[in-house]
KEMARVO-154650 format. One line per field, with one value per residue: residue number from 1; x, z, y of N, C-alpha, C, CB in turn. Coordinates in steps of 0.05 Angstrom, whole numbers. Each point is the difference from the previous one (the first is absolute). Glycine has a CB too. Layout:
<recs>
k = NUM	...
nxx = X	...
nzz = Z	...
nyy = Y	...
caxx = X	...
cazz = Z	...
cayy = Y	...
cxx = X	...
czz = Z	...
cyy = Y	...
cbxx = X	...
cbzz = Z	...
cbyy = Y	...
</recs>
This chain:
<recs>
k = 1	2	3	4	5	6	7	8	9	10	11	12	13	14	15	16	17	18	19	20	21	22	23	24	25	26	27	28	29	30	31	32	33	34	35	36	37	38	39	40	41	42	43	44	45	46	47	48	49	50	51	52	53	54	55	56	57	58	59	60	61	62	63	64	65	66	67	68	69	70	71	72	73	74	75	76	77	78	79	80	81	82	83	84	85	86	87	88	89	90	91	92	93	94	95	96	97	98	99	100	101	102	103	104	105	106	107	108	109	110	111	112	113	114	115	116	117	118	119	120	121	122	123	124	125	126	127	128	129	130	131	132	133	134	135	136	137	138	139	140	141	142	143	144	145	146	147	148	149	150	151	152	153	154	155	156	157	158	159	160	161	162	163	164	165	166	167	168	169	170	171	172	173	174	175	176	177	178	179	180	181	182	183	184	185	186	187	188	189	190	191	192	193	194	195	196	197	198	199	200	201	202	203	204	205	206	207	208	209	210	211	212	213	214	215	216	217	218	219	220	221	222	223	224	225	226	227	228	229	230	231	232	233	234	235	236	237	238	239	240	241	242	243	244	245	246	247	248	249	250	251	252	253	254	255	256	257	258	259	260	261	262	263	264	265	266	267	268	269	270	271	272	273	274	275	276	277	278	279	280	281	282	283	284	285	286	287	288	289	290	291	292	293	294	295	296	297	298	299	300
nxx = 667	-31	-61	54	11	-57	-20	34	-51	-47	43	-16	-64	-4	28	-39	-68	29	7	-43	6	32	-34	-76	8	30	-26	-50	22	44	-44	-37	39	11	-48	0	33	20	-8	61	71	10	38	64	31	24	45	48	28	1	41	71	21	0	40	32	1	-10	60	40	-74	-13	-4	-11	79	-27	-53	23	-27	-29	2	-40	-48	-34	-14	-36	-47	-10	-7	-55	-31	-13	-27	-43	-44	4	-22	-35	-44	12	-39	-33	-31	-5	-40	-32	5	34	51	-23	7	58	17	-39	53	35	-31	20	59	-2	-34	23	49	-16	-11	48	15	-2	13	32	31	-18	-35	-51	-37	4	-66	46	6	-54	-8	29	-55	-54	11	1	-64	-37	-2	4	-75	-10	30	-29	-42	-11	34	-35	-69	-17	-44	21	-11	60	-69	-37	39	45	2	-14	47	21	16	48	39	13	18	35	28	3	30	33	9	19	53	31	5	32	28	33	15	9	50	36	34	19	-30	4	-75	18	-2	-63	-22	57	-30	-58	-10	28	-59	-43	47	3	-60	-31	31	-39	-44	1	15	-42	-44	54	15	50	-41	10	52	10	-30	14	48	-63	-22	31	-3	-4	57	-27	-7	41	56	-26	10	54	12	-33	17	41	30	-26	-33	54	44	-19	-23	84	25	-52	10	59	-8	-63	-14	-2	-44	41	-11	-60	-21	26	-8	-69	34	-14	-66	50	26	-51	-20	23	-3	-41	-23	34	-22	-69	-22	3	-59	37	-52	26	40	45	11	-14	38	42	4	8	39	40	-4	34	44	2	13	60	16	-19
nzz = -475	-19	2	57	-3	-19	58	70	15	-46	16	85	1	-21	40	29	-16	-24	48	-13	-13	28	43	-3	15	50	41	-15	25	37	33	18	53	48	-13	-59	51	-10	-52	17	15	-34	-72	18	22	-47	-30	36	-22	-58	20	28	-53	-36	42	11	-66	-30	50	38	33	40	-7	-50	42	-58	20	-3	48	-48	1	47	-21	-66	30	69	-38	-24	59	15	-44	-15	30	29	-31	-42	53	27	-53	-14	57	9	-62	34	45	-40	-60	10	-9	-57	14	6	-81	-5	37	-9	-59	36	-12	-34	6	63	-29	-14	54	13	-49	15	65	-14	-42	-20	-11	-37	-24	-63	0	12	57	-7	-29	43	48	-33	-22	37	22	-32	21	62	-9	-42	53	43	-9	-7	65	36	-10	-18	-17	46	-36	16	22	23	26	13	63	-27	21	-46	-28	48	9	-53	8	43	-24	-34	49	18	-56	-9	49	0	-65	24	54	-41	-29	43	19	-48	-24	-30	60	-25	-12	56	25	11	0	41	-9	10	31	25	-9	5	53	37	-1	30	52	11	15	28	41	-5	-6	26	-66	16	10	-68	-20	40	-37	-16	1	-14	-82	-22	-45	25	-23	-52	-1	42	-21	-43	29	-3	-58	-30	38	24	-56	-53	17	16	-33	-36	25	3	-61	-22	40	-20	-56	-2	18	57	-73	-39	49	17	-48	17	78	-39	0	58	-36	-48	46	36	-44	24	78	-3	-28	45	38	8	-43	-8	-61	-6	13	-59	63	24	-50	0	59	-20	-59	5	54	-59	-25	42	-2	-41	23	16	-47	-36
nyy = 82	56	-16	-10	65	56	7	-6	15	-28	-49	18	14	-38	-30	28	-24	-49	29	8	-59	-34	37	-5	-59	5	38	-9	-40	35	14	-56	-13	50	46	26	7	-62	23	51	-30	-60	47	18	-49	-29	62	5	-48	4	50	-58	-39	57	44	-42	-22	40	25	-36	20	-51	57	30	4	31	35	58	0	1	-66	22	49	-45	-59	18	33	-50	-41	7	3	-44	-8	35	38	-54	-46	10	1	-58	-33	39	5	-73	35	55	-19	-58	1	29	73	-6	-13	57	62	-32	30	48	-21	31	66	-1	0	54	54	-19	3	69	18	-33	8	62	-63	34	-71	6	0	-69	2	3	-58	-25	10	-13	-59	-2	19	-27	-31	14	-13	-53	-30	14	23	-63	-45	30	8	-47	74	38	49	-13	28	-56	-31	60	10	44	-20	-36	47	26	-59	-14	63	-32	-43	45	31	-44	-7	71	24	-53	9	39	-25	-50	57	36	-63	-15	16	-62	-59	-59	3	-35	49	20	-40	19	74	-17	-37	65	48	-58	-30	52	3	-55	29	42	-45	-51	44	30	-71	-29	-7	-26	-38	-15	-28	-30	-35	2	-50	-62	14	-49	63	51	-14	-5	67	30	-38	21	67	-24	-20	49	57	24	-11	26	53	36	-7	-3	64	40	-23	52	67	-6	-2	37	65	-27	4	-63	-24	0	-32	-44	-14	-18	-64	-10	13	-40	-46	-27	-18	-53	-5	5	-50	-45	1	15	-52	88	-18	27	53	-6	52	-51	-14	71	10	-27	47	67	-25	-5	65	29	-29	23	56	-17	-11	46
caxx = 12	-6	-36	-2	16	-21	-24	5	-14	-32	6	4	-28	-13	5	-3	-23	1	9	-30	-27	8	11	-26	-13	11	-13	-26	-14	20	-14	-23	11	8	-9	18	27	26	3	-1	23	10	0	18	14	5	14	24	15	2	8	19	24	2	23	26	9	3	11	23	-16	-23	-18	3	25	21	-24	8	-20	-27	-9	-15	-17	-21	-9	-8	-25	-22	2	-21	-20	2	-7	-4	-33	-18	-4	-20	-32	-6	-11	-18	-29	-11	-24	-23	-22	14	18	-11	-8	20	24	-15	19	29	10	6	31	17	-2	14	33	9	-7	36	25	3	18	20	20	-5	7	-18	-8	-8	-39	-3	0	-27	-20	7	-9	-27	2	7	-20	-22	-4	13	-23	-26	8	-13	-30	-28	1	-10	-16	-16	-27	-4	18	26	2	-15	7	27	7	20	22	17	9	21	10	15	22	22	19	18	16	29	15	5	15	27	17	20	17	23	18	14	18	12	14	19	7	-7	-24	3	10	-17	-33	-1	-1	-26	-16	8	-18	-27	-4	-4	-20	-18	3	-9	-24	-11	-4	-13	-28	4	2	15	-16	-15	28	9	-19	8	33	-1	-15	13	-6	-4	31	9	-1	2	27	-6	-8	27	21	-6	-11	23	29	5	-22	2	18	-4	-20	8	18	-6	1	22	-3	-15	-16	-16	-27	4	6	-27	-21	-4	4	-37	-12	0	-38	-11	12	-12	-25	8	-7	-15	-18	18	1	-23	-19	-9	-2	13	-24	6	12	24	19	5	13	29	5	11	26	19	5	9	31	13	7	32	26	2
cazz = 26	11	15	27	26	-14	-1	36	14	3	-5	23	3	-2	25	23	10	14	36	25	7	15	21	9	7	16	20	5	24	17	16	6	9	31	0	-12	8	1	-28	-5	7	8	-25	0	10	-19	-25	14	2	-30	-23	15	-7	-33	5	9	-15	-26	-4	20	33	12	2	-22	19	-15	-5	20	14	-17	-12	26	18	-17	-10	24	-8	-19	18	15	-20	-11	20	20	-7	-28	7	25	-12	-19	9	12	-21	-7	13	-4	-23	-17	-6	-24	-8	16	-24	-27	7	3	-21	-5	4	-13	0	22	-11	-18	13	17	-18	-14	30	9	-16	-28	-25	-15	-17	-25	-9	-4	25	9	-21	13	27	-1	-9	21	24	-19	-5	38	16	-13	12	25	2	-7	16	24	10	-17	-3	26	0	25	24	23	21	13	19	1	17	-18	-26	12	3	-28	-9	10	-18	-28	1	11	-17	-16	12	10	-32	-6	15	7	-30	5	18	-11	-25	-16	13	-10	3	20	24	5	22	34	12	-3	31	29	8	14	14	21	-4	7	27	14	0	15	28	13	11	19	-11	-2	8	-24	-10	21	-23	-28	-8	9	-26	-8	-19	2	-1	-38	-21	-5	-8	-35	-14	14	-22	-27	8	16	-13	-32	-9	1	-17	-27	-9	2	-18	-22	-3	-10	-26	-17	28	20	5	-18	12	17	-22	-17	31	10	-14	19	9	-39	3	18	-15	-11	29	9	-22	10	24	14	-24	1	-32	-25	-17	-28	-3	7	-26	-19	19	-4	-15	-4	18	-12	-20	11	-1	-26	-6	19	-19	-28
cayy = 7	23	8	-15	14	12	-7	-11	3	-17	-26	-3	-6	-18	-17	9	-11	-35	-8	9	-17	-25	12	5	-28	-11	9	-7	-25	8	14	-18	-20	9	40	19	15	-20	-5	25	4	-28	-3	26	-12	-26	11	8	-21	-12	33	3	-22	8	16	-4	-5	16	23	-11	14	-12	25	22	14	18	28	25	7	6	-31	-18	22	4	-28	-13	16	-12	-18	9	4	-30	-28	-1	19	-10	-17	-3	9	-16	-18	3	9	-28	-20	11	-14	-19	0	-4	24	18	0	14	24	0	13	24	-3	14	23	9	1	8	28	6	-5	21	19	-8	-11	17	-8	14	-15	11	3	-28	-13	5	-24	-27	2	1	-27	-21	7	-14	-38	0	-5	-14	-25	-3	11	-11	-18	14	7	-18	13	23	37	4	20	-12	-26	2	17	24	-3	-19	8	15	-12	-14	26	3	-28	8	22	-12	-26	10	18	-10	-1	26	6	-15	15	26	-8	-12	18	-10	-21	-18	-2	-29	13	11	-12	-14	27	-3	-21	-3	23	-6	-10	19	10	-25	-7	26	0	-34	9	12	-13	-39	-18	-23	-25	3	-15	-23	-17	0	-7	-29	-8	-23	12	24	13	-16	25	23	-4	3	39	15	-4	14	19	15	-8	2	25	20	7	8	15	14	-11	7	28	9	1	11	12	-14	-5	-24	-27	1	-12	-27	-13	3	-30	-24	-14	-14	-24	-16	-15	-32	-9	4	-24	-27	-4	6	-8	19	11	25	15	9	22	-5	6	15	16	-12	2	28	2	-14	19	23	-5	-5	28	-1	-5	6
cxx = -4	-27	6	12	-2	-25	-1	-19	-25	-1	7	-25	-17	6	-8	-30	-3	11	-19	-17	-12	-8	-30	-17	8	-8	-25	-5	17	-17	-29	9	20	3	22	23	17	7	24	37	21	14	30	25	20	15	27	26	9	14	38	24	15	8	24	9	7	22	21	-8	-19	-8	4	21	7	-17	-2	-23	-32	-9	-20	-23	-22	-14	-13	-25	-16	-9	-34	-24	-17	-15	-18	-20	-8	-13	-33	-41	-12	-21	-20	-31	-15	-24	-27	-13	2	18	-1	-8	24	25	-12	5	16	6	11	31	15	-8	6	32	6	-10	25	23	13	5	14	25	-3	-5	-35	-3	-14	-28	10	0	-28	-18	4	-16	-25	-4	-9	-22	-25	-13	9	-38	-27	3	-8	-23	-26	-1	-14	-33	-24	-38	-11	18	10	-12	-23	4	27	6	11	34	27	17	21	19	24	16	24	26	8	17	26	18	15	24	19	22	20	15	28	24	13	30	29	29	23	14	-12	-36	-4	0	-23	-21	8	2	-28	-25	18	-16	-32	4	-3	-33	-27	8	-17	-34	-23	0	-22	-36	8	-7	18	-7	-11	27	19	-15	7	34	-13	-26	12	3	-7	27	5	-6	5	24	-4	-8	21	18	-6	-1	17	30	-4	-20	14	19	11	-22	25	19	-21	-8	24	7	-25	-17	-18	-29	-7	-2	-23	-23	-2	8	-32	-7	1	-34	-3	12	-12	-17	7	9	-17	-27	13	-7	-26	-19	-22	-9	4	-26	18	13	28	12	-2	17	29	17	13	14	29	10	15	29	23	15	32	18	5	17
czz = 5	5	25	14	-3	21	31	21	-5	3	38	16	1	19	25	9	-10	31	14	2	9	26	9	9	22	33	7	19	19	26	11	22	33	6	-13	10	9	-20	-6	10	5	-42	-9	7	-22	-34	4	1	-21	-4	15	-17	-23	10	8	-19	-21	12	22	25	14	2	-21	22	-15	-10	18	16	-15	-14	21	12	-28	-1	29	-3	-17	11	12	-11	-11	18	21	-8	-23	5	16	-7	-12	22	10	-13	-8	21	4	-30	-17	-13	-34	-7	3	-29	-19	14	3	-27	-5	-2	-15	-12	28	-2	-10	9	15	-12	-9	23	8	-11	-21	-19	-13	-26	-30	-11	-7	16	8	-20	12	35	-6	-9	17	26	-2	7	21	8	-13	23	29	15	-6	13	32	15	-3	12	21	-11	23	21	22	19	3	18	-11	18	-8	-24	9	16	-22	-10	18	-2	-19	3	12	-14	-13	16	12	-23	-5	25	-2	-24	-1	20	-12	-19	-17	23	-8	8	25	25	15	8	24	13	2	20	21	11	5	23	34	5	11	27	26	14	7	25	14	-1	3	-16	-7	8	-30	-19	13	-16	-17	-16	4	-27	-17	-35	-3	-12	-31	-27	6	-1	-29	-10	-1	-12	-32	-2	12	-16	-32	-9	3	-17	-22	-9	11	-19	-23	1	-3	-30	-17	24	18	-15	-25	14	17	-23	-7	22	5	-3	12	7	-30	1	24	-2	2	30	9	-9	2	21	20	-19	0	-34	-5	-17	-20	19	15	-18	-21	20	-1	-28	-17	28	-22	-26	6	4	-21	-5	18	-14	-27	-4
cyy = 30	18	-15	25	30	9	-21	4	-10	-22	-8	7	-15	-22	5	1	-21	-7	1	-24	-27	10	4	-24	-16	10	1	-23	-3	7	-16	-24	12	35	22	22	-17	0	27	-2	-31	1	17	-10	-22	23	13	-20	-12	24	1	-22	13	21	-4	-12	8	30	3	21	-14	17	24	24	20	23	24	5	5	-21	-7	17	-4	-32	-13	13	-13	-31	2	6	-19	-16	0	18	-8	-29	-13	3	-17	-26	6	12	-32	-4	13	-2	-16	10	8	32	16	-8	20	39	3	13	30	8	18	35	17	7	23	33	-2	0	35	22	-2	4	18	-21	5	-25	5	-13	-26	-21	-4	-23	-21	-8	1	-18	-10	6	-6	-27	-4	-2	-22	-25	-7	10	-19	-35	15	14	-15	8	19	26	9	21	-7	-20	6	20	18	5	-19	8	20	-17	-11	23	-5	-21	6	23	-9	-16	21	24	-9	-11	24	8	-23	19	19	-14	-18	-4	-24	-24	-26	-8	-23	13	18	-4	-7	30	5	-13	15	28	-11	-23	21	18	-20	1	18	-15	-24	-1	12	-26	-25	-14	-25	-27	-12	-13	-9	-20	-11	-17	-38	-6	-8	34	22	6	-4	27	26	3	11	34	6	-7	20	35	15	-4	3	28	26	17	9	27	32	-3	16	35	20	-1	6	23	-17	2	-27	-24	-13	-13	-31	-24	-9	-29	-18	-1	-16	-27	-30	-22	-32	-7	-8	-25	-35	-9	6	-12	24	1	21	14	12	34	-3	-2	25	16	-2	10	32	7	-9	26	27	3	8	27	9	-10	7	23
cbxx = 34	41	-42	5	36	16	-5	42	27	-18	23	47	8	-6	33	42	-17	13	37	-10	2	40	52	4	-4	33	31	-7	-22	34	25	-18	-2	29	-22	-38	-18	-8	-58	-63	-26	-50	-60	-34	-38	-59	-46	-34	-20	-43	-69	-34	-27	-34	-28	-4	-12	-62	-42	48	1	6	0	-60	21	32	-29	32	42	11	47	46	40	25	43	41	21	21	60	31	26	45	42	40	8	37	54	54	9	54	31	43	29	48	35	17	-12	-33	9	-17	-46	-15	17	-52	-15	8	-28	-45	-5	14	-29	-36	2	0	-55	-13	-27	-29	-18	-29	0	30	51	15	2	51	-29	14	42	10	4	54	33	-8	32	58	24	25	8	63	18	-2	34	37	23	-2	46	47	23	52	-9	-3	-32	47	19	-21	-32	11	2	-53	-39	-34	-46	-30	-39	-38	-37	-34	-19	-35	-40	-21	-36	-50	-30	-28	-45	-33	-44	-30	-24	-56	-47	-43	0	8	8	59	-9	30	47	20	-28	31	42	27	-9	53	34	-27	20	57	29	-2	47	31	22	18	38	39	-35	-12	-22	26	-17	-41	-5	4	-24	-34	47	15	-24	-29	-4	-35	22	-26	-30	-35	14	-24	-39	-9	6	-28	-34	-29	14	8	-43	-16	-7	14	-62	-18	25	-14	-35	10	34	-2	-3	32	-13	27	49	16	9	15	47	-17	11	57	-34	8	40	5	-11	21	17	28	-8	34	47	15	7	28	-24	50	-40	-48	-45	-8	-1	-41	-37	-20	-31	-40	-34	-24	-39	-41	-21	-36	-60	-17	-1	-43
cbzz = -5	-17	-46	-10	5	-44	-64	-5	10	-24	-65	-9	-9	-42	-21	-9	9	-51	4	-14	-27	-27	-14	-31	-43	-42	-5	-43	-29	-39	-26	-52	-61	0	51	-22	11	26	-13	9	20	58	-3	13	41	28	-17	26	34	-16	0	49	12	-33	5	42	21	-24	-23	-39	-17	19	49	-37	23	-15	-16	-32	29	-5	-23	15	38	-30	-43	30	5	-44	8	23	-7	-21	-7	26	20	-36	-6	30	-7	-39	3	32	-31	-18	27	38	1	-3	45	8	12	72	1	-18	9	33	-10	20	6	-9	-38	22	-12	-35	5	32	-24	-42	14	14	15	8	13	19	43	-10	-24	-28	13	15	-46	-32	23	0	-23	-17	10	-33	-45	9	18	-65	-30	-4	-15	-51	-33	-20	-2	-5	-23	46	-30	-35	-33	-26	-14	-36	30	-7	31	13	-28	2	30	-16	-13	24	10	-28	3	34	-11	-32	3	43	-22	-36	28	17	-20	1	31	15	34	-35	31	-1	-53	-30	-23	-18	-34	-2	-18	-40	-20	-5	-31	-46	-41	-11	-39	-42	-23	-44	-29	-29	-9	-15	-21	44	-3	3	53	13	-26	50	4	12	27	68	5	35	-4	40	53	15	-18	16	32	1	19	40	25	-6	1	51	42	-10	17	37	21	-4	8	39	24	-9	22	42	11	-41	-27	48	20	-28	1	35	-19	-52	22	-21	-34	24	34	-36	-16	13	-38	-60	5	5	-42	-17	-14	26	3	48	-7	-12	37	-48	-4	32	3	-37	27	28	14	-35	53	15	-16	19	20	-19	-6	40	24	-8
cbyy = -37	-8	-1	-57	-38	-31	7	10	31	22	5	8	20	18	-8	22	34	-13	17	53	27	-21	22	38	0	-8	15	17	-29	16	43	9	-25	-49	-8	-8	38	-26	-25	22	49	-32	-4	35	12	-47	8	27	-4	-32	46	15	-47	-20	17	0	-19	-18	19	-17	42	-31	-12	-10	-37	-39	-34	26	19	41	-19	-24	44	45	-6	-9	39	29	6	13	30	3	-10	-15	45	26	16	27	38	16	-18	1	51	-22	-25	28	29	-23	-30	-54	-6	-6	-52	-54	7	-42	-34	6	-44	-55	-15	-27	-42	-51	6	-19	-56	-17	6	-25	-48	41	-41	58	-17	9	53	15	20	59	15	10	22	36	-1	-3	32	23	-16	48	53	15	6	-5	43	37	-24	6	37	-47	-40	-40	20	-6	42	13	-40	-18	-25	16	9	-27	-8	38	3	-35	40	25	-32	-15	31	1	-45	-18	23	-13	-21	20	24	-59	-10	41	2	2	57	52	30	-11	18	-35	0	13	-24	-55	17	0	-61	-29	36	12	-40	3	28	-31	-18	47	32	-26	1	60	26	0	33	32	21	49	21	22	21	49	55	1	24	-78	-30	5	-16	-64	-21	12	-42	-59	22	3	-56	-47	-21	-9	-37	-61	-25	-16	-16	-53	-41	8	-54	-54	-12	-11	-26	-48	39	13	62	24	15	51	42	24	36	53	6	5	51	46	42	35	44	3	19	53	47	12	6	42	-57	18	-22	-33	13	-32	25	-15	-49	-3	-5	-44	-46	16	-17	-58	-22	1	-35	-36	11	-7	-30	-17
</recs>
């Protein structure tokens, strides 16, 4: 019990890219079925609602009423960030250089984290940390690098414009991490992600307005199965994923938790081979294997 509770925040990490990776699958085909900016606020929407009941029961609030100003001004910030500019770059690096390249710069996350972490938050990681992160980043890119290029070279067939896109997604991911954490401080983590969606939803609304898209999601709500999965993201993802990933930057550092949050391209693998009858190459499993190793380094 006391390596569990030791060790709360990597064991909340970890949960937190399984969530994801329910959530990457889900939305993926989600989005195929009724586009990615319905997908985007319809996901938020629906998590809001799950994060709303599990607050009122666990804490006897539907809304986060009991959070201060500086709770709501820092976390509505990482909100916007997150969701709405990390977001926005992210989808939109998919339709320039797939989805597959664009996860393999996401890897940059966690050394992004762990820069801000350190301007931000000061916090400061030890040469064993750093081992554990270079591991894990390692076997992360093998894993997806060698699904992904299969024998092409990244700097010749990829937009440029794409690959700045994908950066700009890791930065937003990685800067709304620490921001949730600077915002956060000693408030309940649940509570905070609905501080969070209700900033990206606002933020979606703004921005659906200004290019008319409500027609689009309108639509979209009359999609049987579209809705079904981006129910299923919006449970693992906005509601459980987020939660826990701010569950796990509270109890360890943001560039520990990020790292080991990276494992949803390694975890994806077996899905991906189930459910897509996608073959597995030997650097994938060795990838999966010194990622896993890296982890390890975190709990020792």
């Amino acid at each position: 019990m006391n390596f569990f509770n030791n060790h709360l925040g990597e064991f909340a990490a970890l949960l937190t890219a399984f969530f994801w990776t329910v959530t990457s699958l889900s939305f993926e085909s989600a989005s195929h079925k009724i586009g990615s900016v319905a997908v985007n606020i319809l996901r938020l929407i629906i998590g809001l609602a799950f994060l709303s009941i599990f607050t009122l029961i666990r804490r006897g609030f539907i809304l986060p009423l009991d959070a201060s100003l500086e709770n709501w001004m820092w976390l509505s910030l990482s909100g916007l960030v997150g969701f709405v500019f990390g977001d926005l770059f992210l989808f939109k690096s998919y339709t320039m250089i797939g989805s597959r390249f664009s996860m393999l710069i996401m890897t940059l996350v966690p050394p992004v984290t762990a820069f801000f972490s350190f301007i931000i938050l000061g916090e400061r990681l030890t040469l064993f940390h750093y081992l554990g992160m270079t591991l894990t980043f390692s076997g992360i890119a093998m894993a997806i690098f060698s699904r992904a290029a299969k024998g092409e070279k990244l700097s010749l067939k990829l937009s440029p414009k794409g690959i700045l896109y994908a950066f700009g997604g890791a930065v937003g991911q990685a800067l709304g991490l620490v921001l949730s954490k600077f915002g956060m401080k000693n408030y309940d983590p649940f509570a905070a992600t609905q501080i969070r969606i209700i900033a990206g939803i606002f933020g979606y609304t703004l921005l659906i307005t200004i290019l008319s898209r409500w027609g689009i999601v309108r639509n979209a709500t009359h999609n049987k199965s579209g809705m079904m999965l981006t129910s299923l993201g919006a449970f693992f993802g906005p509601f459980l994923g987020v939660s826990f990933s701010l569950i796990a930057i509270k109890y360890t550092e943001a560039g520990i938790a990020s790292t080991i949050m990276a494992l949803v391209p390694v975890f994806i693998i077996l899905p991906a081979v189930v459910l897509f009858k996608q073959k597995v190459t030997f650097p994938e499993i060795l990838g999966a294997i010194v990622s896993v190793g890296g982890v390890a380094l975190f709990f020792l």
